[in-house]
FIMIDREN-306543 format. One record per atom (N, C-alpha, C): atom name; y, z, x; residue number from 1; chain; residue in three letters. Coordinates in pm, whole numbers, m for minus. Each point is the difference from the previous one (the first is absolute). Example, Ala and Ser with C-alpha at 12.3 -4.5 7.8 and 13.67 -1.06 7.14 Angstrom:
at=N	c2=m569	c3=780	c1=1319	i=1	ch=A	aa=ALA;
at=CA	c2=119	c3=0	c1=m89	i=1	ch=A	aa=ALA;
at=C	c2=120	c3=0	c1=90	i=1	ch=A	aa=ALA;
at=N	c2=105	c3=m72	c1=m35	i=2	ch=A	aa=SER;
at=CA	c2=119	c3=6	c1=82	i=2	ch=A	aa=SER;
at=C	c2=109	c3=73	c1=m77	i=2	ch=A	aa=SER;
This chain:
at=N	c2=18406	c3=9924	c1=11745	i=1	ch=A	aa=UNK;
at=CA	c2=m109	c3=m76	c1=m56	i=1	ch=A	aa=UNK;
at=C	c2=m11	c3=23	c1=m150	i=1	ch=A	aa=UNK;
at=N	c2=13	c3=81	c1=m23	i=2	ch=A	aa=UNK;
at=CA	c2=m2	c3=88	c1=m151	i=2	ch=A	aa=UNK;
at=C	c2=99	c3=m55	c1=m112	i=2	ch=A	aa=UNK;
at=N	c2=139	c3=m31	c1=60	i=3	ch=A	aa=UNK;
at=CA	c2=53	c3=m50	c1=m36	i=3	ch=A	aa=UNK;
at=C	c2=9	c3=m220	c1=m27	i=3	ch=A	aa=UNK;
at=N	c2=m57	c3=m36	c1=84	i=4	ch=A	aa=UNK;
at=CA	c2=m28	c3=m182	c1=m2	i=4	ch=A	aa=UNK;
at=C	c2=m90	c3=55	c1=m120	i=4	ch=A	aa=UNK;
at=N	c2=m138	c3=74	c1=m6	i=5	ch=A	aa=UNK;
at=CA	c2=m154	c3=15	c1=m86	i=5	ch=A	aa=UNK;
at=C	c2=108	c3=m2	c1=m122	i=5	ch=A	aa=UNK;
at=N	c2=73	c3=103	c1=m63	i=6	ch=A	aa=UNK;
at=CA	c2=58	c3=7	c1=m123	i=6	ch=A	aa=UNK;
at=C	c2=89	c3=m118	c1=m23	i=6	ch=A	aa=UNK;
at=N	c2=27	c3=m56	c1=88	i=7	ch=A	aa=UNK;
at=CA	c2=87	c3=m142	c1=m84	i=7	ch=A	aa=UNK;
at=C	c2=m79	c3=m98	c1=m61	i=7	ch=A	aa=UNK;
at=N	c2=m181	c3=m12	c1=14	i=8	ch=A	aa=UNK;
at=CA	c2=m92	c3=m74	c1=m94	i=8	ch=A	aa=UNK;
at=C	c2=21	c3=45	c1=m98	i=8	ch=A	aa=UNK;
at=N	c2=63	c3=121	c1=m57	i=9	ch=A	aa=UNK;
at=CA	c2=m65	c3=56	c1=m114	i=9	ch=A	aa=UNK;
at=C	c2=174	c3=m34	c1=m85	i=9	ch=A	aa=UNK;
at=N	c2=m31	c3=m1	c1=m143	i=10	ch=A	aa=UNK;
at=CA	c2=58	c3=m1	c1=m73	i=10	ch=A	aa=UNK;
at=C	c2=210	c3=138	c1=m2	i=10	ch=A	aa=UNK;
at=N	c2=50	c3=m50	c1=16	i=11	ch=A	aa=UNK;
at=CA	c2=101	c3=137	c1=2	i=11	ch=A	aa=UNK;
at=C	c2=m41	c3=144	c1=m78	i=11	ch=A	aa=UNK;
at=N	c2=m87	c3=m48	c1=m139	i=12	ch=A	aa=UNK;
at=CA	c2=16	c3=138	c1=m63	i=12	ch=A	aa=UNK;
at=C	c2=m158	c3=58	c1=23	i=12	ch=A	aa=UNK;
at=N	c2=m48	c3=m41	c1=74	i=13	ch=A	aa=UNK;
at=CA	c2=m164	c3=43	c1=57	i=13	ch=A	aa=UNK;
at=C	c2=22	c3=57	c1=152	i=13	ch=A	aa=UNK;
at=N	c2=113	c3=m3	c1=18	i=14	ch=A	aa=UNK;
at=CA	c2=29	c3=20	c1=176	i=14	ch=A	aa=UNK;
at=C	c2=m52	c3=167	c1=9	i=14	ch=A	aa=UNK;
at=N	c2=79	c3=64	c1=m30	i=15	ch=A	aa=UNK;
at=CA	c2=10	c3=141	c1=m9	i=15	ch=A	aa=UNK;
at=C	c2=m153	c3=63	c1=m9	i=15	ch=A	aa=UNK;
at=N	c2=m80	c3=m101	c1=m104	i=16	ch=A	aa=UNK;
at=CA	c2=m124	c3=60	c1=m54	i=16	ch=A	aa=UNK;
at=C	c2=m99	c3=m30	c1=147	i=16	ch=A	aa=UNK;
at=N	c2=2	c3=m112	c1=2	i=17	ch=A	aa=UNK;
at=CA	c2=m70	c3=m38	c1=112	i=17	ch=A	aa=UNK;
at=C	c2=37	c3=48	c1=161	i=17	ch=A	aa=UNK;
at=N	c2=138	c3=59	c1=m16	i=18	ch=A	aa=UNK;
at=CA	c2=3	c3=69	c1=161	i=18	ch=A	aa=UNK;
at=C	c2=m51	c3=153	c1=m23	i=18	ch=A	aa=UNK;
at=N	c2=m1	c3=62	c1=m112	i=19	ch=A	aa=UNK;
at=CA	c2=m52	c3=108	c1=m47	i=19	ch=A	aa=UNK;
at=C	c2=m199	c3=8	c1=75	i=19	ch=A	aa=UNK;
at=N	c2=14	c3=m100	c1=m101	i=20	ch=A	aa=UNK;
at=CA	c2=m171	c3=m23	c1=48	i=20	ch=A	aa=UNK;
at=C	c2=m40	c3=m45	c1=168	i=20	ch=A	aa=UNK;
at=N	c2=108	c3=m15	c1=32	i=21	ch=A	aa=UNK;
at=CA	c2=m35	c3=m65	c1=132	i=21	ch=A	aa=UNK;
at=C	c2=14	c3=140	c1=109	i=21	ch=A	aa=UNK;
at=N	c2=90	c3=46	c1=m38	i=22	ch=A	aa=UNK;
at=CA	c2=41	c3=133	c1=47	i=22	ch=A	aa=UNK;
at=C	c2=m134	c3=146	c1=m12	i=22	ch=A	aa=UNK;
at=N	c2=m39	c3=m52	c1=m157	i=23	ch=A	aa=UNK;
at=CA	c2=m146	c3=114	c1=m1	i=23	ch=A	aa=UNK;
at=C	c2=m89	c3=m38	c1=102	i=23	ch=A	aa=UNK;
at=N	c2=m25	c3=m188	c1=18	i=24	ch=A	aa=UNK;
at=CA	c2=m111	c3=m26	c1=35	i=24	ch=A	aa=UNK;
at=C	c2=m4	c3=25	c1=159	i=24	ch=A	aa=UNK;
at=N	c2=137	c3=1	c1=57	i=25	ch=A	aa=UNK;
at=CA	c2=38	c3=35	c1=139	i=25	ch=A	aa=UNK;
at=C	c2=m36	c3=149	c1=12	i=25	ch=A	aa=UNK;
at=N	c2=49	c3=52	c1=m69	i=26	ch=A	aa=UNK;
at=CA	c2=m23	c3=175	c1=m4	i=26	ch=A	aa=UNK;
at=C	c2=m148	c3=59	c1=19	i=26	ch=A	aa=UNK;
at=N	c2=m94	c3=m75	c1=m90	i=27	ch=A	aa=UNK;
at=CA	c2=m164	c3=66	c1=m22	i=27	ch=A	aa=UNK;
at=C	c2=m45	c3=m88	c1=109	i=27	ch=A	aa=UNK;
at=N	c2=75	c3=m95	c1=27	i=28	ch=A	aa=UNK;
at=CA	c2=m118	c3=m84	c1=155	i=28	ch=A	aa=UNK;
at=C	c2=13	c3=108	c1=126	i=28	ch=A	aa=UNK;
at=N	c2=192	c3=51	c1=16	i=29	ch=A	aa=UNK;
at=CA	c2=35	c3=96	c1=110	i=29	ch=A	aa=UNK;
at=C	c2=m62	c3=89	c1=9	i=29	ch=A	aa=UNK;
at=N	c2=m31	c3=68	c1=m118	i=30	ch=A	aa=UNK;
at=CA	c2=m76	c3=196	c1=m48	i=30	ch=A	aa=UNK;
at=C	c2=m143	c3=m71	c1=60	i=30	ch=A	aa=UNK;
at=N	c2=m86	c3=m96	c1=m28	i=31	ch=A	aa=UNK;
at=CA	c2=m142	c3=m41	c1=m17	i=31	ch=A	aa=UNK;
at=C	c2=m16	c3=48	c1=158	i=31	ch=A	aa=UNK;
at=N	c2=89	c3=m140	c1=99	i=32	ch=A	aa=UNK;
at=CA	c2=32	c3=9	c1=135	i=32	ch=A	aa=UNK;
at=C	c2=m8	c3=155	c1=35	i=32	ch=A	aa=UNK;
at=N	c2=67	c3=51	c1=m2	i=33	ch=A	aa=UNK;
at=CA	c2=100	c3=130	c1=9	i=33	ch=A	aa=UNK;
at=C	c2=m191	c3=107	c1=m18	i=33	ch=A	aa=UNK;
at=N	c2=m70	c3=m52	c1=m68	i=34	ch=A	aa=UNK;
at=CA	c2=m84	c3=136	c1=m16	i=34	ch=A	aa=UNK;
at=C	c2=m154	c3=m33	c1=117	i=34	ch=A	aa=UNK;
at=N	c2=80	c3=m122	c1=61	i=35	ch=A	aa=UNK;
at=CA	c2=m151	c3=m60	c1=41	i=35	ch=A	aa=UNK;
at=C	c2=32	c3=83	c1=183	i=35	ch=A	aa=UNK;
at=N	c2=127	c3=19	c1=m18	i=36	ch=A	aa=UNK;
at=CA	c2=21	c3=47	c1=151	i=36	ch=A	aa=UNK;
at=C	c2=3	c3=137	c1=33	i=36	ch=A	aa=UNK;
at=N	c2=m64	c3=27	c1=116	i=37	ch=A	aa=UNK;
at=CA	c2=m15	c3=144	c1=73	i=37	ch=A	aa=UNK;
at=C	c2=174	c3=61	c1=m8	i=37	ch=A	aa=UNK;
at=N	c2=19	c3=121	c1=m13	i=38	ch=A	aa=UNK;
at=CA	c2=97	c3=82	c1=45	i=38	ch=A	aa=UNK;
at=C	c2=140	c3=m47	c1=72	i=38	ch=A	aa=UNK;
at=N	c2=m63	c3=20	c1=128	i=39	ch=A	aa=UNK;
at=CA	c2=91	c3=m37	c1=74	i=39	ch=A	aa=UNK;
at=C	c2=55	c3=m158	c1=m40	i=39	ch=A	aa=UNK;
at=N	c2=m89	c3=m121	c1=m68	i=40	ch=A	aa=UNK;
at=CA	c2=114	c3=m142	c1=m23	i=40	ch=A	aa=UNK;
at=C	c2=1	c3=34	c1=m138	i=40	ch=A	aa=UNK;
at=N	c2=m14	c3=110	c1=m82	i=41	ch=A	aa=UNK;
at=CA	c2=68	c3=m26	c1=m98	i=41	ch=A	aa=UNK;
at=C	c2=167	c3=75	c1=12	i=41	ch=A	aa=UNK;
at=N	c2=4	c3=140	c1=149	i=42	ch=A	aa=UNK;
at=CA	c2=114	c3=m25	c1=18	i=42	ch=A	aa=UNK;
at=C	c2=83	c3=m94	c1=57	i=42	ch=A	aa=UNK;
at=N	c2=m52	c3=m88	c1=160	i=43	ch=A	aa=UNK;
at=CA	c2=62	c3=m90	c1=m37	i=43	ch=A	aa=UNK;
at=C	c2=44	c3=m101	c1=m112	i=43	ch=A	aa=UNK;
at=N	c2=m55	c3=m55	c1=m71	i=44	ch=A	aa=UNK;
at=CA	c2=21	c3=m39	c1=m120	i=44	ch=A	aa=UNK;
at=C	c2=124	c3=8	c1=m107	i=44	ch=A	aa=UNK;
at=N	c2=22	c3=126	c1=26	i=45	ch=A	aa=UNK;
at=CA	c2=98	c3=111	c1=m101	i=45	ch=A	aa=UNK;
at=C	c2=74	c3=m52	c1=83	i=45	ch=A	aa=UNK;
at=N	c2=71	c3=5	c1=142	i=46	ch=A	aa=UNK;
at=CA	c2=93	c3=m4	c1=100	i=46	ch=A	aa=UNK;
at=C	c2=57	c3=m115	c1=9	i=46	ch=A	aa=UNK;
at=N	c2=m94	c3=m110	c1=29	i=47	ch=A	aa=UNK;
at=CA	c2=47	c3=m151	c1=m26	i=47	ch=A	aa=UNK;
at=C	c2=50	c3=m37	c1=m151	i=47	ch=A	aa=UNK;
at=N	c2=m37	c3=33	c1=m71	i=48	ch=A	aa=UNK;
at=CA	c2=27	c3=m37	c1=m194	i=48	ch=A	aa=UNK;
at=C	c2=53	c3=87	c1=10	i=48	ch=A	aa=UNK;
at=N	c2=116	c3=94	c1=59	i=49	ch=A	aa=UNK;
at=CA	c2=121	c3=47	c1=m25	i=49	ch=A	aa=UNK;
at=C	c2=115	c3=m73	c1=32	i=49	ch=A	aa=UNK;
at=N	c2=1	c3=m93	c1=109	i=50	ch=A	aa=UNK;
at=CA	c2=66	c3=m72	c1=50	i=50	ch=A	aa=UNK;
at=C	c2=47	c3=m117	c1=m60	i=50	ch=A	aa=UNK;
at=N	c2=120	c3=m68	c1=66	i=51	ch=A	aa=UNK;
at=CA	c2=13	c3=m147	c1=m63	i=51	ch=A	aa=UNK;
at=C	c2=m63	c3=m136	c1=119	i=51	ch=A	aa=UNK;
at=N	c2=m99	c3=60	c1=50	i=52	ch=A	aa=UNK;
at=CA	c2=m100	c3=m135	c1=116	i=52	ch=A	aa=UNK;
at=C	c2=m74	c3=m23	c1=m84	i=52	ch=A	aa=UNK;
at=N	c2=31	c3=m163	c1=m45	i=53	ch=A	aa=UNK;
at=CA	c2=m88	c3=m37	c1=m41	i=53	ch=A	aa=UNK;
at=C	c2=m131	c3=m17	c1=93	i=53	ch=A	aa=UNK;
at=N	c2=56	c3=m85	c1=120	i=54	ch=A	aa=UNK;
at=CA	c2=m96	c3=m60	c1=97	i=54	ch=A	aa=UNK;
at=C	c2=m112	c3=139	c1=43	i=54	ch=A	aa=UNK;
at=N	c2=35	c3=126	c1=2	i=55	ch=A	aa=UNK;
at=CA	c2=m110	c3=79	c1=27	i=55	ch=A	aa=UNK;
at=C	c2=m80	c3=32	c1=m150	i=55	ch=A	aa=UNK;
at=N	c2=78	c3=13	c1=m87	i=56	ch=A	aa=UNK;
at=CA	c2=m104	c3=1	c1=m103	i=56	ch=A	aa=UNK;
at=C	c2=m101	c3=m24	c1=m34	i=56	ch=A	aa=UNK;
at=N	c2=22	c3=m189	c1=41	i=57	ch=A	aa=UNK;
at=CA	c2=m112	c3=m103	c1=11	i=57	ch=A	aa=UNK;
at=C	c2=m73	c3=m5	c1=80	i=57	ch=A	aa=UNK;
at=N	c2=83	c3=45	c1=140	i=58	ch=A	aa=UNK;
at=CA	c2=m107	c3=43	c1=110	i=58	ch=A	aa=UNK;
at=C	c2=m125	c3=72	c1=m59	i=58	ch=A	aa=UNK;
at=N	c2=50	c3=133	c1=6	i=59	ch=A	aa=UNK;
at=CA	c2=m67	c3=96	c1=m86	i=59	ch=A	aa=UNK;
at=C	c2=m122	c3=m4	c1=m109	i=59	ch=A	aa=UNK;
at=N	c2=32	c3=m60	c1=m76	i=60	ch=A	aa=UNK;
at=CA	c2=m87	c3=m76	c1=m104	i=60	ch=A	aa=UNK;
at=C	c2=m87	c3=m83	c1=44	i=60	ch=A	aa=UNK;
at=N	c2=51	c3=m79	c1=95	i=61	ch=A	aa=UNK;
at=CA	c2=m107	c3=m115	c1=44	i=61	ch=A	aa=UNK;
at=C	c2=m89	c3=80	c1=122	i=61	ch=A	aa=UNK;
at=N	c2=39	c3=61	c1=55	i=62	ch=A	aa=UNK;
at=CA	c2=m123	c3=136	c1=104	i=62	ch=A	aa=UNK;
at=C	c2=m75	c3=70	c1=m71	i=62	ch=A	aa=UNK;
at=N	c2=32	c3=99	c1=m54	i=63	ch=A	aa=UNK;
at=CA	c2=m48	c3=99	c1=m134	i=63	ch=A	aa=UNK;
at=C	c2=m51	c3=m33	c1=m124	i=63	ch=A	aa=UNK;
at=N	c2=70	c3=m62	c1=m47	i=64	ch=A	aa=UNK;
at=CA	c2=m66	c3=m67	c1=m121	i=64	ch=A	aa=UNK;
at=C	c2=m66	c3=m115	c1=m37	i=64	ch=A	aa=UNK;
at=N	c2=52	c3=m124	c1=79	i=65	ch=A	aa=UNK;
at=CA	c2=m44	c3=m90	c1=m67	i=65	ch=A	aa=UNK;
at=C	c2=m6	c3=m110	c1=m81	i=65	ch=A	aa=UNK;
at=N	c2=m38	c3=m64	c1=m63	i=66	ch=A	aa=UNK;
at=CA	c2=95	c3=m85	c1=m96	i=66	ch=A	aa=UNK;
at=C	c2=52	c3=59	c1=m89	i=66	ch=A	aa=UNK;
at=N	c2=150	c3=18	c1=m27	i=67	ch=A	aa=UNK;
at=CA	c2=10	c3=47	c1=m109	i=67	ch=A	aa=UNK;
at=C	c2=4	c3=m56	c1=m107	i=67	ch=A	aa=UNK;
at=N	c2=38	c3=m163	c1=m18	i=68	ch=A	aa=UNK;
at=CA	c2=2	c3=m93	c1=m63	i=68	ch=A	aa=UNK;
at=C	c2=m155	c3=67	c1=m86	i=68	ch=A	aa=UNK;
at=N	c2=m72	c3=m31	c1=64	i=69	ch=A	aa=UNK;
at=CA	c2=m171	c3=15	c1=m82	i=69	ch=A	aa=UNK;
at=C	c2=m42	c3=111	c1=m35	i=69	ch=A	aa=UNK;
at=N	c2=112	c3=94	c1=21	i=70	ch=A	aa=UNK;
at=CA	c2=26	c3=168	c1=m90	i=70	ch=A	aa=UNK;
at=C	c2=59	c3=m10	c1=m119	i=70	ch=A	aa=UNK;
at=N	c2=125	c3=m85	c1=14	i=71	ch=A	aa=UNK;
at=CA	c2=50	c3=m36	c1=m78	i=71	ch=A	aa=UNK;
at=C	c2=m53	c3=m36	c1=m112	i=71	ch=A	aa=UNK;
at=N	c2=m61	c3=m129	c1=34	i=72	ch=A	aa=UNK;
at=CA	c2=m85	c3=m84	c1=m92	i=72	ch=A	aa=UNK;
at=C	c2=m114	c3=80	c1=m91	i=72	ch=A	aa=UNK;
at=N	c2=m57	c3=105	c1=79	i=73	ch=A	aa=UNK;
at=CA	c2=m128	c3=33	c1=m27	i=73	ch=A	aa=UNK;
at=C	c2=70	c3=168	c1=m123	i=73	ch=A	aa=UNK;
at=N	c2=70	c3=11	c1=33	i=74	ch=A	aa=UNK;
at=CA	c2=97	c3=92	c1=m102	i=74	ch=A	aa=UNK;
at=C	c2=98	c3=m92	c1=m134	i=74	ch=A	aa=UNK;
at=N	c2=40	c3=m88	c1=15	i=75	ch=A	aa=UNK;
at=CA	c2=44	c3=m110	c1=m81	i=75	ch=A	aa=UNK;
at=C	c2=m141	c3=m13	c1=m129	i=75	ch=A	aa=UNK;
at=N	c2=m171	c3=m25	c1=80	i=76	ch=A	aa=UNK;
at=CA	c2=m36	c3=m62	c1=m94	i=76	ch=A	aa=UNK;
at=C	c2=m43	c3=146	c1=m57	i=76	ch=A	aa=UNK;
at=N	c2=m19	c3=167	c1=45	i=77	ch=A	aa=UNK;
at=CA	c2=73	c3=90	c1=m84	i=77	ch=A	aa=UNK;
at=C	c2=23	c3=17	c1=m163	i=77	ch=A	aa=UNK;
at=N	c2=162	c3=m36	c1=103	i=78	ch=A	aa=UNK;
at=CA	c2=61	c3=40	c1=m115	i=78	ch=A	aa=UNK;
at=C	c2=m42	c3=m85	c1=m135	i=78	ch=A	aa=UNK;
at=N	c2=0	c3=m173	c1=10	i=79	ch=A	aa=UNK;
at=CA	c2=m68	c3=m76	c1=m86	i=79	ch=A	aa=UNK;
at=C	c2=m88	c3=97	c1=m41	i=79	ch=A	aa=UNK;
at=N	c2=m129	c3=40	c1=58	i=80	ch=A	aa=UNK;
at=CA	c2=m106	c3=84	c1=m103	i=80	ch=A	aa=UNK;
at=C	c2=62	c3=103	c1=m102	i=80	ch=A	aa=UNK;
at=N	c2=64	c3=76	c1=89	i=81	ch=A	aa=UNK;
at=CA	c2=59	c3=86	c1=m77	i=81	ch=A	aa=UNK;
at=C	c2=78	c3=6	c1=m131	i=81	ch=A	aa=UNK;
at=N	c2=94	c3=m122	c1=m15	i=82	ch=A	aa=UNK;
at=CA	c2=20	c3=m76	c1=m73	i=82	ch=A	aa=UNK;
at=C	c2=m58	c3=m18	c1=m107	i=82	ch=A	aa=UNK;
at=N	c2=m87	c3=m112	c1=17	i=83	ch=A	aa=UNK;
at=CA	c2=m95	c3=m76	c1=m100	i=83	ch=A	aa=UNK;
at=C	c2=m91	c3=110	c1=m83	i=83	ch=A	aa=UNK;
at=N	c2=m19	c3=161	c1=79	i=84	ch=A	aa=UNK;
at=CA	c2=m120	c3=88	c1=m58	i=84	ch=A	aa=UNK;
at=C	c2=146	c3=83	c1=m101	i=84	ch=A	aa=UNK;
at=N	c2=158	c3=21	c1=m2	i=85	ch=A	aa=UNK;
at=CA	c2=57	c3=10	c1=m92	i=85	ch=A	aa=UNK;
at=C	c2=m33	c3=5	c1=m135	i=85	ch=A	aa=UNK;
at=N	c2=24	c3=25	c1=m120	i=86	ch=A	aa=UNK;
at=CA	c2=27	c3=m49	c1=m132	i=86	ch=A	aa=UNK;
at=C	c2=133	c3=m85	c1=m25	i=86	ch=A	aa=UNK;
at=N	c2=11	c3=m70	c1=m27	i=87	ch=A	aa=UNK;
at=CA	c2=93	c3=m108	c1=m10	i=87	ch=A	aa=UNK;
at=C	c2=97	c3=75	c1=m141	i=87	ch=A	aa=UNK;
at=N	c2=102	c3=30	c1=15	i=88	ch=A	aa=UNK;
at=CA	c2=146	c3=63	c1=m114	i=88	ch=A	aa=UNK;
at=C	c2=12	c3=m49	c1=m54	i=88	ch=A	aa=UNK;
């Protein structure tokens, strides 16, 4: 999927934008990841060692939730974070 998303983007913006896509995947997983008891955050660890996708999503969609709207809700984030910068 990751790969079709980066073919909108320009060739020399690719890299930047899977970068960012990659943070924004990362702080939605950790967000997930802190909302769960013990025991599914070891499951958790066990499945996201693997190459299943299909339990991943399982996973995510039992336990977590939308992640899409983790996503999103960490996306508009980083924007803040951003914008409160000094501009170089």
């Amino acid at each position: 999927m990751q790969q079709n998303f980066l073919n909108n983007f320009p060739l020399e913006s690719r890299e930047t934008v899977s970068r960012l896509y990659d943070t924004i995947l990362e702080r939605s997983l950790m967000q997930a990841y802190q909302r769960l008891d013990d025991a599914q955050k070891s499951m958790m660890a066990t499945i996201f060692n693997t190459d299943n996708e299909e339990s991943k999503k399982n996973f995510l969609k039992e336990y977590v939730g939308d992640l899409q709207d983790i996503m999103i809700k960490e996306t508009k984030k980083i924007i803040e974070e951003i914008k409160k910068k000094p501009a170089n």
